[in-house]
C-alpha positions as CSV (number, residue, x, y, z in Angstrom):
1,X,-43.7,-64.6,-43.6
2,X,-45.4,-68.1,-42.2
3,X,-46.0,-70.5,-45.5
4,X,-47.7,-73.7,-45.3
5,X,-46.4,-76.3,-46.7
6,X,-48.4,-76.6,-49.5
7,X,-47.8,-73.4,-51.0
8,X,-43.6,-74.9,-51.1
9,X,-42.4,-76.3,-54.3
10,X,-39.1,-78.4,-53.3
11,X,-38.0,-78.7,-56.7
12,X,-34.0,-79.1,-55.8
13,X,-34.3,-81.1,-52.8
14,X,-33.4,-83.7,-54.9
15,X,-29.6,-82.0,-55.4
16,X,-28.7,-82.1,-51.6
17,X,-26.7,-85.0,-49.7
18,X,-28.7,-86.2,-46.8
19,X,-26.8,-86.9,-43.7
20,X,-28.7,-88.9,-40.7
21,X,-26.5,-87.5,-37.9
22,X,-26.9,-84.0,-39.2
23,X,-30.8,-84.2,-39.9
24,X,-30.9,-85.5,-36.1
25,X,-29.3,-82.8,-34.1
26,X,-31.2,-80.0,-36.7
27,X,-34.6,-81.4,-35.3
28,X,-33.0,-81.4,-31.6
29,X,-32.3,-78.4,-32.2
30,X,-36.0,-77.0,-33.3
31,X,-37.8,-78.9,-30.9
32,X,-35.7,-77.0,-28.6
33,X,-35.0,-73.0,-30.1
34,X,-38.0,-73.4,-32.9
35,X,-36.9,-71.9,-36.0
36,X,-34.3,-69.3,-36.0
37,X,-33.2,-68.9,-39.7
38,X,-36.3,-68.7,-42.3
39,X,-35.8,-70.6,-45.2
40,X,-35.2,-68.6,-48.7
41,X,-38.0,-69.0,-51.2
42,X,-39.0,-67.0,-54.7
43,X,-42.3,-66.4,-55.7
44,X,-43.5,-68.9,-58.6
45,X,-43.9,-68.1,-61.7
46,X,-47.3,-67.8,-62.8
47,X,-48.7,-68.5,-59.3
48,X,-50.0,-65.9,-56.8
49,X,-49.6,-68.3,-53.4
50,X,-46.9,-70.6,-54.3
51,X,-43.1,-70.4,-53.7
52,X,-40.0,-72.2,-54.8
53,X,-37.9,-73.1,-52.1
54,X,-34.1,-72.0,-52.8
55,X,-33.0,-73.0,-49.1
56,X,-33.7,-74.6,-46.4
57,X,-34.8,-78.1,-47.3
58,X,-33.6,-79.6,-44.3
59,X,-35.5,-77.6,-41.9
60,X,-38.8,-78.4,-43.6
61,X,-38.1,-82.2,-43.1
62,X,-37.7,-81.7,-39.3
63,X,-40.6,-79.1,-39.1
64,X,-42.7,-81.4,-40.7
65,X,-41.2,-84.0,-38.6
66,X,-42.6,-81.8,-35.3
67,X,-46.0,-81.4,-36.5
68,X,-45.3,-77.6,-37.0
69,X,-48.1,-76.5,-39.5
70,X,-46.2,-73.8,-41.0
71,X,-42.5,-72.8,-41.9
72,X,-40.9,-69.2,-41.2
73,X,-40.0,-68.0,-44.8
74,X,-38.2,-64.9,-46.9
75,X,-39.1,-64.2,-50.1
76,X,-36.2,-63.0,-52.2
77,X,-37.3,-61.1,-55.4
78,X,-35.3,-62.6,-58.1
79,X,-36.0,-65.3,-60.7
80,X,-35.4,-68.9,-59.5
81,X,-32.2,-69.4,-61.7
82,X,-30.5,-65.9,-59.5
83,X,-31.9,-67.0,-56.9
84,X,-30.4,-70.6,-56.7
85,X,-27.0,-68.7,-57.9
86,X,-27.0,-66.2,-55.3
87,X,-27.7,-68.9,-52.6
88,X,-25.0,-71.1,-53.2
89,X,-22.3,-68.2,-53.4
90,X,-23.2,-66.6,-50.1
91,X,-23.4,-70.3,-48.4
92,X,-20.9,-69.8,-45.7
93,X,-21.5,-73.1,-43.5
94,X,-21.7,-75.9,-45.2
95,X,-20.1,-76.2,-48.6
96,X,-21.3,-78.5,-51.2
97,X,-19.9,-81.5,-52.1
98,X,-18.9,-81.9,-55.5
99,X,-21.5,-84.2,-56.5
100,X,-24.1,-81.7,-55.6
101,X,-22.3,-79.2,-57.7
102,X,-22.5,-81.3,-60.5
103,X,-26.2,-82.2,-60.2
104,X,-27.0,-78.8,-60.1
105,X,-25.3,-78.1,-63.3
106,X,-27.1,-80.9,-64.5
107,X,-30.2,-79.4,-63.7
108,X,-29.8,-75.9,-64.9
């Protein structure tokens, strides 16, 4: 599903490391391929056009970035909390640091 960027609610952005060098080749990348993975989102509670984005942070930011008007999306239908659960155990790139463990905990 195509979302615009106002309907996203990046409300654990926050918890991930940003890495220059990384953020750099991802926009290569897009502006090359465009958007091959969709980013994971769950419907907000209490909202009928807004989502919560579970993954995929850094793919906004370079979207954005490329003046693409909307982002390539899945909706998984779970609550935010199994959501955000479920993503982090099936995260088979890049692991989290330990720091971003702990501010999730933090948050939840």
């Amino acid at each position: 599903m195509q979302l615009e960027y106002h309907q996203l609610e990046r409300r654990w952005e926050h918890l991930r490391v940003h890495d220059p060098q990384r953020q750099r080749r991802l926009l290569a990348s897009l502006a090359d391929s465009g958007q091959q993975v969709p980013i994971v989102v769950v419907a907000a509670e209490g909202s009928t056009d807004r989502y919560v984005v579970i993954d995929g942070y850094k793919r906004i930011a370079a979207l954005k970035q490329l003046g693409r008007d909307t982002v390539e999306a899945v909706v998984w239908p779970m609550s935010e909390a199994a959501a955000v659960l479920l993503d982090r155990s099936l995260r088979l790139s890049e692991h989290e640091t330990a720091l971003e463990v702990g501010w999730l905990l933090a948050e939840m």
